[in-house]
N, C-alpha and C positions, 0 to 999 in steps of 0.2 A: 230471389223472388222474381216473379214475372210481372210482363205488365198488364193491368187490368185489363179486361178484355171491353170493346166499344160495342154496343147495341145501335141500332139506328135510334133516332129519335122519334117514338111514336108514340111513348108514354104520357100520360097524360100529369096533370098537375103532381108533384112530389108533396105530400104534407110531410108535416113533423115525424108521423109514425116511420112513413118512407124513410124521412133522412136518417129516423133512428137505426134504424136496420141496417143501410149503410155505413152507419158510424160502426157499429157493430161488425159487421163483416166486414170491414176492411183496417179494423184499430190499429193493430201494428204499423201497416203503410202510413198512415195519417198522421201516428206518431212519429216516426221516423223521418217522413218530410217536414215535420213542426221543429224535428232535434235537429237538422239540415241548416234550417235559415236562422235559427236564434244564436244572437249573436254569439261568438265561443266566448268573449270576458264574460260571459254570465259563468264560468265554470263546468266538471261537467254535472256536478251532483245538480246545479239549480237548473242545467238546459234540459236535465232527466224529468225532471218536477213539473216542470214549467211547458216544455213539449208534452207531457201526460194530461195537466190542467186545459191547455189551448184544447186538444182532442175534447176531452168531458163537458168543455163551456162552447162547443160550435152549436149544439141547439140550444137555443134562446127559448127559454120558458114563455109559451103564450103566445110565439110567432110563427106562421106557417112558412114551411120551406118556397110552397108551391112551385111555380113553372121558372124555376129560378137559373142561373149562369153562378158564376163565381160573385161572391162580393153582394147577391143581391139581385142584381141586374136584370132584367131581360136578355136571354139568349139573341144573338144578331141570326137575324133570316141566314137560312143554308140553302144550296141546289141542292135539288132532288137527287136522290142516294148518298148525298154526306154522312158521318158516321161521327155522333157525337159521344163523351161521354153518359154514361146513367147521370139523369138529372141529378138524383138524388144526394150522391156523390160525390157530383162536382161541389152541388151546396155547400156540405160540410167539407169538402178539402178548399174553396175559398174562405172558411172562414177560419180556419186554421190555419191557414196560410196569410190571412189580413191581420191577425192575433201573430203571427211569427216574426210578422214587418214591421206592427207598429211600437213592437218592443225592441226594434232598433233605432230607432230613431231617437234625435236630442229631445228631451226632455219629456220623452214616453218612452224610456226604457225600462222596466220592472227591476225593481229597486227588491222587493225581496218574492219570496217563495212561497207562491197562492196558496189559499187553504188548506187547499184539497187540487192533489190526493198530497197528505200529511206523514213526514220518516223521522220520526227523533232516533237519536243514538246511533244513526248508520250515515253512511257517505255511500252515495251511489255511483256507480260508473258501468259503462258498456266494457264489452273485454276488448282488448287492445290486441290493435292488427298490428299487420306487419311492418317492414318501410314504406310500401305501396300507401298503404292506405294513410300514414303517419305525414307522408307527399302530401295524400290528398286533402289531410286534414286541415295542413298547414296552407296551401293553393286558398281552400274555400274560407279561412279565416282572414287572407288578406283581400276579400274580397267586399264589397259593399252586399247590405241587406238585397237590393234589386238583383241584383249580380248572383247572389245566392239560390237569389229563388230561381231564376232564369238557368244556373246550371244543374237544379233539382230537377225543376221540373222538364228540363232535358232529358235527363238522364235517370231517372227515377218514374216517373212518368210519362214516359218516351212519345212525349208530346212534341208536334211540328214548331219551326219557330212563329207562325204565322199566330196558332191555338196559343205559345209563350204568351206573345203577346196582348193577345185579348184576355187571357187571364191574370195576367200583371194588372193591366191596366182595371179591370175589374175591383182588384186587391190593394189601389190607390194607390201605383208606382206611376209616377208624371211622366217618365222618360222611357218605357221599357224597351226600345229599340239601343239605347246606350247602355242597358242593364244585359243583355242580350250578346253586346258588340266585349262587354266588359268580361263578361261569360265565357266569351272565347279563347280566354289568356289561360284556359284550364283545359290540363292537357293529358290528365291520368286519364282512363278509362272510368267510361260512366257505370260499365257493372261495380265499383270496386263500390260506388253508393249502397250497394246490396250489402255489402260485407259485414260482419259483426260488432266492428268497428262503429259503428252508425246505428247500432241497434239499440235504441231504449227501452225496449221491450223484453230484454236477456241482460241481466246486472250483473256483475260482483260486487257484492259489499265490504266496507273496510269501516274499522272505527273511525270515529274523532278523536282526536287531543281528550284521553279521558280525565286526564288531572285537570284542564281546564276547565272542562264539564263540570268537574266538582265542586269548582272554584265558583265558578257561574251559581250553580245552584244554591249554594252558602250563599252568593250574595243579592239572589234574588229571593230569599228567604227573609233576606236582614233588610229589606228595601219593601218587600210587603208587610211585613213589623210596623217597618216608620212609617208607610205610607195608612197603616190603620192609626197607628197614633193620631199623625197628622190630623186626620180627616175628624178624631175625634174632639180634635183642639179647635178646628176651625169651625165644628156643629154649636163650637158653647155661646152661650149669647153675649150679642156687644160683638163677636170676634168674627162671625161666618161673611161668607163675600156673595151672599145670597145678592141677587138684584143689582148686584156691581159689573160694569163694564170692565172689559180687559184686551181692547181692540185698540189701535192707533186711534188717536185725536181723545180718548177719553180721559178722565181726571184719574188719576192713579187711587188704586183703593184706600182706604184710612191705614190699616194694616202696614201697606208700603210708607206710606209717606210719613209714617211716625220714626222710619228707618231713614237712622244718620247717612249710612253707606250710600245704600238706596237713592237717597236722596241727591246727593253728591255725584252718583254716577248719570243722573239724566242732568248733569249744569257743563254745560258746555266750557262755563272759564274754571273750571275745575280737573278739565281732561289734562293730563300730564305730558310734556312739550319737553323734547331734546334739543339742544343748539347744534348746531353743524357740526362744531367741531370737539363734540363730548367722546365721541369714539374713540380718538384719540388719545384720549388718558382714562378710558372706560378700562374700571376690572375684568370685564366680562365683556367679549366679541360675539355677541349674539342681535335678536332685534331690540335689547333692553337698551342699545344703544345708538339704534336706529334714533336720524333727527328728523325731526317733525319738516316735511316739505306739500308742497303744494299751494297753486297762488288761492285757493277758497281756505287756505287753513286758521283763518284769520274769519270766516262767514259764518258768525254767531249761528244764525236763522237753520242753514243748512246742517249744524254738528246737531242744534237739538232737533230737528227730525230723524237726523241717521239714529241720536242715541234714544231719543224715541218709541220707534220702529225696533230700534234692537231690544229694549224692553218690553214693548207690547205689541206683537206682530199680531197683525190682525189678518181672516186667510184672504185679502189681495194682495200678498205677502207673496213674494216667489223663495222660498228658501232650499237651502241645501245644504250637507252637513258631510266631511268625509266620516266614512264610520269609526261607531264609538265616541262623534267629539258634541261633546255638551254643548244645548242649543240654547239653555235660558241667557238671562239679563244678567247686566255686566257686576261684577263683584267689586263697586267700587270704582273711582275715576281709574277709566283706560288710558293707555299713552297711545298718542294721536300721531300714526304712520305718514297718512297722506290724504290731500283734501285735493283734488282739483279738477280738472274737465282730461277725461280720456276717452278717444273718439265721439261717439255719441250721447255718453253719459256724462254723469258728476257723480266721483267717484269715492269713496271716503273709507279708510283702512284705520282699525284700532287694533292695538296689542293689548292684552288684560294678564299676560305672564303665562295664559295655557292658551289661549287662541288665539290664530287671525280670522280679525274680522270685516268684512268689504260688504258695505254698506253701495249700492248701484239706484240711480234715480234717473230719465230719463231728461236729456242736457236741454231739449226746447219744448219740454210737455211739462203737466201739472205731476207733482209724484202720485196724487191721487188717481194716476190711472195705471199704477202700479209699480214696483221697486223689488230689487233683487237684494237678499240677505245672504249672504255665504258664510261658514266656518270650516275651519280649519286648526286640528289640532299642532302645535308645534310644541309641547314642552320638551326640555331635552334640548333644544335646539346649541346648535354652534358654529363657530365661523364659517365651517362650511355648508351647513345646512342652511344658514340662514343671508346667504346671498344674495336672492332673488326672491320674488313673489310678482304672481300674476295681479297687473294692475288693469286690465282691460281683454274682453274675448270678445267678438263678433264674427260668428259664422266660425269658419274657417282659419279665422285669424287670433291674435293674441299678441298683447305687450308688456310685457314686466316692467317691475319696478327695482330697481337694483340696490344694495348697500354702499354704504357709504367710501368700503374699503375697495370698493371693484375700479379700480384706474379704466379697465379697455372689457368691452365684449365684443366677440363674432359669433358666426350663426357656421356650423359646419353639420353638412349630410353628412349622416353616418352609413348612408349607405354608400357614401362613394369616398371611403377610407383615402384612397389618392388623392384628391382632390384638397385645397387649400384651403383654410377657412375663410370666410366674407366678413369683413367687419359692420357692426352694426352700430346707426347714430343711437345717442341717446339724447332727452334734453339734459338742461343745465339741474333740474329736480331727480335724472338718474330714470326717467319713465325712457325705455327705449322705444324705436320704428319698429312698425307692426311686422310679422314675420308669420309662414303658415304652420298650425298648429299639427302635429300628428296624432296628438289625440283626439282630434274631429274630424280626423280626415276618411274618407271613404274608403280609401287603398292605401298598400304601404308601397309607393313606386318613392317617394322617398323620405326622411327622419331629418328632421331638422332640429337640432337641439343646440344650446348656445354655452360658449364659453369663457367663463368670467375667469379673470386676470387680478391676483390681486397684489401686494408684496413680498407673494410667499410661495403661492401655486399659481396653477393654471385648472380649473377645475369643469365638469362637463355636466350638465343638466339638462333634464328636457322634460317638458311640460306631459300628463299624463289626466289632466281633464279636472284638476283641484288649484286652490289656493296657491298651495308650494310646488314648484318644482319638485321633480326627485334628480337625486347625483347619482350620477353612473360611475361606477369604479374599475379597476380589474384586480386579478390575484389572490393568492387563497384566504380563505378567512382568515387567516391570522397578520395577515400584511398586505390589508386589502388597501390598492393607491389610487389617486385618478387616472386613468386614462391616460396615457403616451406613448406613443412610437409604432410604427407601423402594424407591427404586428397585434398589439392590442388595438387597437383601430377596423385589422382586417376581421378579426371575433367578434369587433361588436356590429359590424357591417351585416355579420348572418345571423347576428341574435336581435338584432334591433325591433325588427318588425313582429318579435314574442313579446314585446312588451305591451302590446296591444290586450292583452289576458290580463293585466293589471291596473287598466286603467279606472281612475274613480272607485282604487282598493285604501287611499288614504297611504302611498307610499313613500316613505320616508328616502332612500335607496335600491339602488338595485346593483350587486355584484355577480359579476361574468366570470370566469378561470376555467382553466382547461386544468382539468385531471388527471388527463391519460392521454397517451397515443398511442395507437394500435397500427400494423404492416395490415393491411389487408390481403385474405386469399387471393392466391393467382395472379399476384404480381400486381394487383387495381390498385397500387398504390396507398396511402396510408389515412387516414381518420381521427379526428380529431374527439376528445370527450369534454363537452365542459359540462359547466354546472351554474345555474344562474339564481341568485338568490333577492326577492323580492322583502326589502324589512318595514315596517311601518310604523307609523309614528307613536299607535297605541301599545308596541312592543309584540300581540297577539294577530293572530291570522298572517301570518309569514305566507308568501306562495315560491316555491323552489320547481324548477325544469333542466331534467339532465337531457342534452340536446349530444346529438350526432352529428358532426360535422363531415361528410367525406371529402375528401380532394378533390378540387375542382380546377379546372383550367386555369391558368394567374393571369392578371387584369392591371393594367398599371390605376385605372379607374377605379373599381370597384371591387370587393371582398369575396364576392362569390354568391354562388343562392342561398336561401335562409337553412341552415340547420334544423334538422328533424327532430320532433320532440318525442324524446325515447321513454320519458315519466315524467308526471308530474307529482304534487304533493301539495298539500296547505294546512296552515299550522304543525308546522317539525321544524325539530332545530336541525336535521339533515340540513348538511352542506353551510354550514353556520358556525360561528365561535366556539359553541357549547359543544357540537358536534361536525367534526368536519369530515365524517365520512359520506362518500355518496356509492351506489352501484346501482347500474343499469344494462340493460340490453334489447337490441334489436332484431330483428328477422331482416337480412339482407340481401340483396340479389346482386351477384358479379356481373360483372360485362358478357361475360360468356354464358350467362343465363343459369349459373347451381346458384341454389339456395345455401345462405349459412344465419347459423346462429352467434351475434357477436354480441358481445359483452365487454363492459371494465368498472374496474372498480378504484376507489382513491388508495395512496399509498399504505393504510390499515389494513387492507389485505392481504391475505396470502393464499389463498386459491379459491377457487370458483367454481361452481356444479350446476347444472341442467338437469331437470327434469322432468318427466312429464311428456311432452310431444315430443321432446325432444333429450337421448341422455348424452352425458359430457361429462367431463371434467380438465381442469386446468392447474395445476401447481402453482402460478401464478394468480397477478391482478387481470390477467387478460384474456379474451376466451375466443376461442372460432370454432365452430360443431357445424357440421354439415347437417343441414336441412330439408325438408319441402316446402313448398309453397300451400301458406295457407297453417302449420306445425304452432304451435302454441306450448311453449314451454315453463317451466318453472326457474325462477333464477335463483342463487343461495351463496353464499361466501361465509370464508371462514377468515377473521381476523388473525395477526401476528400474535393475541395471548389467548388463541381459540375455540374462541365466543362464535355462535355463528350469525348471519345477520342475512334477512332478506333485501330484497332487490327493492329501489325506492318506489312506492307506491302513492 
């Protein structure tokens, strides 16, 4: 695509009709810079949706465009003969562009998938470039929201950095000179943003998980049932909750407080209390044996507001839920994790057997000016899963609360596999020093995730923006272990920074193994295949990434640059216990500048076919086809009793 072409500015005020027409004539571009800057953990099917929606909501019912700049603003005075964009234009690409930022950001990220425009029963995605673009794609996701826009609107827009700036700052970036300098660490070529790669406006469609589908719909069938029931139990007289309060500080309805449970669950000497040293003759190594710590855990006044608030949130409630996990009142006296002051809060963690719950109030203010609720599913849980738990976040930072069984923690980058790990204090309650988060963080320069020590293992976890921690493992699904030894270290050094796509998915695990390795054409030495598997605690919405690793220069420091994301997938048991096949493939470029078509596939194979832009075949799990630049092929394998099976999607 080209880039728009600039008018002088002589036009006179832009209304509504104006910008329409511009939205109009230029939709695709407007979409394509909205799918640019949103963040990639949104997926691609929701950043297809979501960059379509931003484009259809930049005119505002009822408000004139007029003589507008980006954002709103008044245009800044120009010398005569400058060359601006069409007013019109600019309008709606700042506000596409102010809807692309502010859904990166904490706690205004779009959580689900606008209205309109509405896809049941499909998975949308752009078609999939080459290695070039798979670089690029991977460069602008470890980039910050500002960062983003700044090397769109470079490159995309082939706007100056001086114009950068004043429309940054229009679009309510506070720093856009550091968003700008951030920009510069991208180093692909800005036509490759043209590429198809980038296009939301040109799909393939693929199904969902249709057996879950089914599942889902059965049991939203059986939930509208009870929920008419319900409603008609609760219309009978004597029984309905007409004119009843259901916000913190109010009297609980008659309905509740005629309930034993109920009742028992908001009485603070009632909460269930572990001694120190129950763990140690506990049946179960889970949080069921988690001991009650913290010095407020003994503060009547404080447990019944936490459990309160967790039965009647009222909306000056800040809450948060990973998905799928039930957000109602407690079922019943909870067991009391932790009570006590973590940095600038008071902090209070209850187990009920299927959640955690973190109860946050602010340490020298009234709670009445508001308090944070979190949940977190854990059932299932066990020794290893249930380690650690986030006991304190601010900003950028983060403190766990550790188990009882962890003797030692250290804190080890994972992007500098060399390097030794730092040990980290903790108190005498097990709440460790604050350490920086990678789920908050703006770039991934580097991963800090921590290593609990216990009798038995040595195990790796790292914060991904929930309650629990996830454990990072290696190896194939069937003898998947923790983390050890250099060369699993140097894997997850270039996979590290893909876990940024998962975060605040409610992830239980995430397992890394390489599949394959391939000699690459012409002597470029050889490539690594793995396969990375995201599991979650609800069992459903798995995310899987078969990545390309090629050979890179060796480092006693560090592991190499991140790994190319060659496919992904969500919801499949690909790459998983149930199913541990994976195939994929890339479009590659040698040093010497041919194109090739490489592929591989896990040990279930026994040969491979191309077709489409590009034809092949392989007798083997391994493939290399000479190509062009720009070729889009079909991938296909035929198993050892075979079956034949496409490439992961």
């Amino acid at each position: 695509m080209r880039p728009l072409s600039e008018v002088p500015s002589v036009a006179g005020p832009a209304g509504v009709e104006q910008a329409g027409a511009a939205l109009v004539e230029h939709y695709p571009r407007l979409v394509r810079l909205g799918y640019l800057v949103l963040p990639p953990s949104l997926g691609c099917h929701r950043r297809v949706l979501t960059a379509h929606a931003l484009a259809q909501r930049a005119l505002l019912s009822g408000r004139k465009a007029g003589c507008v700049a980006e954002g709103g603003a008044p245009p800044p005075r120009r010398s005569a003969g400058a060359v601006v964009v069409d007013p019109s234009f600019a309008y709606v690409r700042g506000r596409v562009l102010r809807g692309a930022l502010e859904a990166g950001r904490p706690l205004r990220r779009l959580r689900v998938t606008p209205l309109l425009p509405l896809v049941w029963g499909l998975r949308l995605f752009p078609h999939f470039g080459g290695s070039d673009e798979l670089a690029l794609e991977q460069a602008l996701s470890a980039l910050s929201a500002p960062a983003r826009a700044a090397c769109v609107l470079r490159g995309l827009e082939r706007l100056p950095d001086a114009e950068v700036r004043r429309v940054l700052t229009a679009a309510g970036v506070t720093d856009p000179h550091a968003a700008l300098a951030e920009a510069e660490g991208v180093s692909a070529p800005y036509a490759l943003l043209d590429s198809p790669e980038f296009d939301p406006c040109s799909l393939q469609a693929r199904p969902p998980d249709l057996l879950s589908r089914r599942q889902h719909a059965k049991a939203a069938v059986a939930a509208v049932a009870a929920l008419l029931v319900c409603g008609a139990l609760l219309g009978l007289p004597g029984n309905g909750w007409a004119g009843k309060g259901w916000g913190r500080g109010t009297a609980p309805v008659s309905p509740y407080t005629r309930n034993a449970a109920a009742e028992q669950a908001l009485d603070p000497g009632a909460l269930h209390r572990v001694s120190g040293t129950f763990w140690r003759r506990s049946p179960r190594t889970d949080f069921t044996s988690w001991p009650t710590r913290g010095d407020r855990a003994k503060d009547t006044r404080l447990l019944r507001r936490a459990l309160t608030v967790w039965a009647h949130p009222d909306a000056a409630v800040r809450a948060s839920a990973t998905p799928r996990t039930p957000v109602g009142p407690p079922m019943g006296a909870p067991q009391l994790l932790y009570a006590g002051e973590v940095d600038r809060a008071t902090v209070v963690l209850f187990y009920d057997g299927l959640r955690i719950v973190r109860y946050a109030e602010p340490r020298d203010a009234s709670p009445a000016e508001g308090v944070a609720l979190d949940f977190a599913r854990v059932d299932g849980a066990d020794m290893a899963s249930a380690g650690a738990l986030i006991a304190g976040r601010t900003r950028d930072r983060v403190r766990y609360l550790t188990a009882p069984w962890v003797h030692a923690v250290s804190v080890r980058n994972l992007l500098a596999p060399g390097s030794a790990p730092r040990p980290l204090r903790r108190t005498p309650d097990g709440v460790t020093a604050a350490l920086t988060s990678p789920a908050t963080a703006g770039s991934c320069h580097a991963w800090d995730a921590i290593e609990l020590r216990d009798g038995s293992a040595t195990r790796l976890m790292t914060d991904l923006g929930e309650l629990t921690p996830a454990r990072l493992t290696s190896g194939p699904p069937s003898a998947a272990h923790d983390v050890s030894g250099r060369a699993e270290r140097d894997s997850w050094a270039r996979t590290a920074c893909l876990l940024l796509s998962v975060r605040s998915h409610g992830v239980r695990s995430v397992n890394s193994w390489q599949y394959a390795e391939q000699l690459l054409p012409e002597d470029n030495g050889s490539a690594h295949w793995l396969c990375t598997r995201a599991e979650t605690w609800r069992g459903t919405g798995s995310r899987v990434l078969a990545q390309f690793q090629a050979v890179s220069a060796p480092s006693v420091a560090t592991g190499g640059p991140p790994g190319a994301v060659a496919a992904r997938a969500e919801d499949t048991p690909a790459c998983g216990m149930r199913d541990p096949r994976v195939l994929a493939g890339v479009l590659w470029k040698s040093h010497g500048g041919r194109w090739y078509v490489l592929a591989a596939g896990s040990e279930q194979f026994a040969s491979l076919t191309t077709s489409g832009g590009v034809e092949g075949r392989s007798d083997s799990r391994l493939l290399a086809v000479p190509a062009r630049a720009g070729d889009r092929a079909r991938l296909n394998g035929t198993l050892t009793d075979g079956s034949r099976v496409a490439a992961l999607r």
